[in-house]
MMTF fields as JSON, N, C-alpha, C and O atoms, coordinates in Angstrom:
{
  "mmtfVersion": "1.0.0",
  "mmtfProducer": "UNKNOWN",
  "numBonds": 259,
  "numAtoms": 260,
  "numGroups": 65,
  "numChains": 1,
  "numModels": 1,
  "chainsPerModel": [1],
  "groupsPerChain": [65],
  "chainIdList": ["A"],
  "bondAtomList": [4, 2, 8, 6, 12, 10, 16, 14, 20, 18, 24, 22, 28, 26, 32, 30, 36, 34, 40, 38, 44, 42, 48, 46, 52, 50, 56, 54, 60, 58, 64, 62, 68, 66, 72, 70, 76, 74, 80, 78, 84, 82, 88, 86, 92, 90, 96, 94, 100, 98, 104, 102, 108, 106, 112, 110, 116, 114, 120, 118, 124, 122, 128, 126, 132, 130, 136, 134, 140, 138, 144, 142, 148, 146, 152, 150, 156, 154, 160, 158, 164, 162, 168, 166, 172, 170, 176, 174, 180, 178, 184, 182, 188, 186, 192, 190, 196, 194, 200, 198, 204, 202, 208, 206, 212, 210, 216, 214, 220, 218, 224, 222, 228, 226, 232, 230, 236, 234, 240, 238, 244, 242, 248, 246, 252, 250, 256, 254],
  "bondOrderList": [1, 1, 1, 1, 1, 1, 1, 1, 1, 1, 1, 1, 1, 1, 1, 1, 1, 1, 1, 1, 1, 1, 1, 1, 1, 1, 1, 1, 1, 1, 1, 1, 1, 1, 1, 1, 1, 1, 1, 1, 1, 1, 1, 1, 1, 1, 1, 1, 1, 1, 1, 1, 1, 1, 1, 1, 1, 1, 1, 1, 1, 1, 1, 1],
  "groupList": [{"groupName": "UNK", "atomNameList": ["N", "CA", "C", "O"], "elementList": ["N", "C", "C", "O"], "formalChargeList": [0, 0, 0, 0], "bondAtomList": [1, 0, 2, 1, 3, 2], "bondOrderList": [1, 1, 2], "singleLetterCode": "X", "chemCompType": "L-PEPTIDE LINKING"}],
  "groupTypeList": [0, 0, 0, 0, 0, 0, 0, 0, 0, 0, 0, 0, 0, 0, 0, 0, 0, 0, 0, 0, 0, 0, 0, 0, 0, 0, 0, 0, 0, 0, 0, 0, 0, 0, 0, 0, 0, 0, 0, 0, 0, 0, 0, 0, 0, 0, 0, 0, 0, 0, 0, 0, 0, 0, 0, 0, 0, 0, 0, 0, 0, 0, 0, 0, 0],
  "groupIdList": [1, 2, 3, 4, 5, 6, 7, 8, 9, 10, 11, 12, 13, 14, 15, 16, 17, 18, 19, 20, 21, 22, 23, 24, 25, 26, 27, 28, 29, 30, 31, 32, 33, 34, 35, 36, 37, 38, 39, 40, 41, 42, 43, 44, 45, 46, 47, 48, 49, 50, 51, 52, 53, 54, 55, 56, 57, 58, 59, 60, 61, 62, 63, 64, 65],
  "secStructList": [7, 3, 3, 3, 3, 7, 7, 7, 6, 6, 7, 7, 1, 7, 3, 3, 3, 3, 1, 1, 7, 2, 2, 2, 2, 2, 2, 2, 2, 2, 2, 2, 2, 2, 2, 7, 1, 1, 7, 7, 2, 2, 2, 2, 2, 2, 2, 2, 2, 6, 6, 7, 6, 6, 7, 3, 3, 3, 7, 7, 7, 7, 7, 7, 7],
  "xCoordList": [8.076, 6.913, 6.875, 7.746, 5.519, 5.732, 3.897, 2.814, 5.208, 4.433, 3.414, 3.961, 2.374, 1.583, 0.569, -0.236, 0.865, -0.403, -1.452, -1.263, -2.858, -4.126, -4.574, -4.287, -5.633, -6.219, -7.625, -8.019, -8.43, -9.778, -10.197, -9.405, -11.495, -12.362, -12.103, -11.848, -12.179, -11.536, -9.946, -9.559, -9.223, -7.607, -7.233, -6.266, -7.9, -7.449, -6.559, -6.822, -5.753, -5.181, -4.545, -4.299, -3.876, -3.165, -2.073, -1.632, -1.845, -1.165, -1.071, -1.185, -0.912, -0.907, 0.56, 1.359, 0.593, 1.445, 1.069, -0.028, 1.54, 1.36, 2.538, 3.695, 1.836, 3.567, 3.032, 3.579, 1.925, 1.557, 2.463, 3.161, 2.048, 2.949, 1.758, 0.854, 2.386, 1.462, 0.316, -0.723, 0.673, 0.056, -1.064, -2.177, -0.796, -2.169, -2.692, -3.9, -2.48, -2.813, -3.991, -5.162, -3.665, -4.5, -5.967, -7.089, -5.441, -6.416, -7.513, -8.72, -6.87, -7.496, -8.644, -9.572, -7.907, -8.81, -9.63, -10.612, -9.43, -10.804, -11.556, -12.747, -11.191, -12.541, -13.797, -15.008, -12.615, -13.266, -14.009, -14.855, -13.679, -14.139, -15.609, -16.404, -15.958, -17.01, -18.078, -19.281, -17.266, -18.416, -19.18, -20.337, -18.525, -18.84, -19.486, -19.142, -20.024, -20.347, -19.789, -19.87, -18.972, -18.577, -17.997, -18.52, -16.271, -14.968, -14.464, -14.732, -13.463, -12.319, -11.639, -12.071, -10.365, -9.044, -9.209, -9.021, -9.683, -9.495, -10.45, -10.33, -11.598, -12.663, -11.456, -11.533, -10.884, -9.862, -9.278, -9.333, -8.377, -7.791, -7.797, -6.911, -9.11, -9.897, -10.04, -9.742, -10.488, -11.069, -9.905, -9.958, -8.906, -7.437, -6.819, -6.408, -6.927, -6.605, -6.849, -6.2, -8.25, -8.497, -8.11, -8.651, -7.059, -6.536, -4.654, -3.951, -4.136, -3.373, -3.033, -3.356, -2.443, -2.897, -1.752, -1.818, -0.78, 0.246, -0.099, 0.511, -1.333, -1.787, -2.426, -3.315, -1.835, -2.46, -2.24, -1.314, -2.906, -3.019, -2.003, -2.242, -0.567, 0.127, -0.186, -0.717, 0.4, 0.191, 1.618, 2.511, 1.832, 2.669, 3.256, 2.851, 3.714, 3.943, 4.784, 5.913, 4.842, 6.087, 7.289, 7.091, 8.39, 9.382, 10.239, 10.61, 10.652, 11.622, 12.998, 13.047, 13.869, 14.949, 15.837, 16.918],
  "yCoordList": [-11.356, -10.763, -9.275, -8.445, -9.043, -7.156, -6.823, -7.327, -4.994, -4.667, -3.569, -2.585, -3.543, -2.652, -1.591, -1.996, -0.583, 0.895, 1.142, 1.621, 0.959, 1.766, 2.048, 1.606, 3.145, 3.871, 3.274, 2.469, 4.0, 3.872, 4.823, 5.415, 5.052, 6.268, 6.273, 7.294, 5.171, 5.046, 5.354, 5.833, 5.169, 5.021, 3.91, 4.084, 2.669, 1.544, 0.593, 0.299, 0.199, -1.552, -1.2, -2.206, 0.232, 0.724, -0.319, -0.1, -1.337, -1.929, -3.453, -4.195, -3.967, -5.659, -5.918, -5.124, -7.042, -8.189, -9.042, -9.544, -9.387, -10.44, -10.962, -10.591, -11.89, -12.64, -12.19, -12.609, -11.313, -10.696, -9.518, -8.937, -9.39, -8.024, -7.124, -7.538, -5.407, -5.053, -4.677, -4.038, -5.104, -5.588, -6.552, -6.203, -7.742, -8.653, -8.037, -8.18, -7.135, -6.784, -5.907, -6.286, -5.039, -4.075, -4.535, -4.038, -5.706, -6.464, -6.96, -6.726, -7.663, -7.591, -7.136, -7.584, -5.871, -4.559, -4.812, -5.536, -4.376, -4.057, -4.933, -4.628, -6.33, -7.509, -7.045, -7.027, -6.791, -6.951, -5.25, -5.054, -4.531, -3.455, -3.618, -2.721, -4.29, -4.666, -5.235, -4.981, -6.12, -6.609, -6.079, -6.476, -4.827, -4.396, -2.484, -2.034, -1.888, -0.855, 0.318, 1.514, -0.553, -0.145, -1.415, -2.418, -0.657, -1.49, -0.792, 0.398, -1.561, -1.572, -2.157, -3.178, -2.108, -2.679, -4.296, -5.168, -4.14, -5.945, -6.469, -7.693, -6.047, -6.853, -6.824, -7.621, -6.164, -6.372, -7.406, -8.318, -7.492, -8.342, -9.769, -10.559, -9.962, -11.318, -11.752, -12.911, -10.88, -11.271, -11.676, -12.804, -11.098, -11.27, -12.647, -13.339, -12.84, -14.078, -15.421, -16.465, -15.042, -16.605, -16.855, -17.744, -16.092, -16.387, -16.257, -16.397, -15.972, -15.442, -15.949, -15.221, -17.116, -17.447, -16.554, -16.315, -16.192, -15.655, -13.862, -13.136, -13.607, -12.373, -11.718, -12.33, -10.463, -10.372, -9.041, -8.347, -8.686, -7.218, -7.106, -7.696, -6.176, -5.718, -4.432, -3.411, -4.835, -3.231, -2.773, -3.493, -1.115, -0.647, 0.164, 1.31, 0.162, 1.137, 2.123, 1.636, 3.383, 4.24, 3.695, 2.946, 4.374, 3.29, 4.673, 5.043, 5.608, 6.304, 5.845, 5.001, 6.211, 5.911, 7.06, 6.897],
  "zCoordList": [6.982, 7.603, 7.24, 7.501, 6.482, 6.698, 7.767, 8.064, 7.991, 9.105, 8.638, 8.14, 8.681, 8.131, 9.358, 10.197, 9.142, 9.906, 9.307, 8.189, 9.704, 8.937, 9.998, 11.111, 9.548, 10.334, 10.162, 9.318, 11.397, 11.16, 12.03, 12.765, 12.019, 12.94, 14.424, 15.062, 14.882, 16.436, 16.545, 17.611, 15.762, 16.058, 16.9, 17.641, 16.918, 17.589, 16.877, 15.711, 17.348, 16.729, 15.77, 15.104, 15.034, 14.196, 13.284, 12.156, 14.045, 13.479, 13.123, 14.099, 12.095, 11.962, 11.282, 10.785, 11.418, 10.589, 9.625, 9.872, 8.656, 7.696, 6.897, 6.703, 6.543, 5.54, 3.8, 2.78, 3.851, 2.211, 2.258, 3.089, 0.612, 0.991, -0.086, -0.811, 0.298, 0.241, -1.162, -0.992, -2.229, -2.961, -3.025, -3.418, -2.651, -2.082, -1.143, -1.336, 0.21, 1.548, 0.265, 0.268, -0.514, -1.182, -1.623, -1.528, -2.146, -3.398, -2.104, -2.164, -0.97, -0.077, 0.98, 1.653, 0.646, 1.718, 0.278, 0.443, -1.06, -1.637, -1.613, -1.557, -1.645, -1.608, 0.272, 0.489, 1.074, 2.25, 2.494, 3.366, 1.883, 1.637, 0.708, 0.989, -0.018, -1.049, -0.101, -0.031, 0.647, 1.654, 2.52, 2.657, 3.451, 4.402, 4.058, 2.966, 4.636, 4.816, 5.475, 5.196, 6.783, 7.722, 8.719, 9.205, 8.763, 9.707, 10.396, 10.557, 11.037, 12.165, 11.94, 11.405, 12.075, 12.29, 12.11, 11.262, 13.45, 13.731, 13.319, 13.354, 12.837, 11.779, 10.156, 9.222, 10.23, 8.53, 8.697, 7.872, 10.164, 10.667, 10.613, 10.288, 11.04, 11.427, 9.966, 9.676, 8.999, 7.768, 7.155, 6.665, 7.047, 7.007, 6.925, 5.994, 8.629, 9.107, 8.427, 8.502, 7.562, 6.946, 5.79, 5.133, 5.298, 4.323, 4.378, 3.377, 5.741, 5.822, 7.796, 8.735, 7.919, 9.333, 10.294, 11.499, 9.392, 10.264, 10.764, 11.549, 9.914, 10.077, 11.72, 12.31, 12.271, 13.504, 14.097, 13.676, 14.909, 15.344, 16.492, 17.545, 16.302, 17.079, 17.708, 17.269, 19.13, 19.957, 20.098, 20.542, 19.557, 19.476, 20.788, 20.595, 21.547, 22.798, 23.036, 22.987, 23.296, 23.221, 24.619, 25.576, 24.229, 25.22, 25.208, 24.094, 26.51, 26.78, 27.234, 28.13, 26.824, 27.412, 27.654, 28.219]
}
């Protein structure tokens, strides 16, 4: 599994999972990038998902100890 951070204009959902690595994840964003005008995270995500079922949006939390 790798763990991947992107950003977007909101700063939401910073983070996903997938079993690609980040080479396909790339080739990826540019197909789903061609399509759209304008994203978010979890619209990459979702688009993601259908090619990639193990793919999914983690929430990261800070943890003091």
């Amino acid at each position: 599994m790798y763990y991947y951070r992107i950003y977007d204009d909101h700063e939401e959902l910073n983070f996903f999972k997938s079993s690609y690595d980040d080479k396909r994840i790339g080739k990826l964003l540019e197909e789903f990038e061609r399509q759209r005008q304008q994203y978010f995270n979890l619209d990459f995500v979702e688009f993601l998902k259908k090619k990639d079922v193990d793919a999914e949006i983690i929430e990261v939390e800070n943890i003091s100890y």
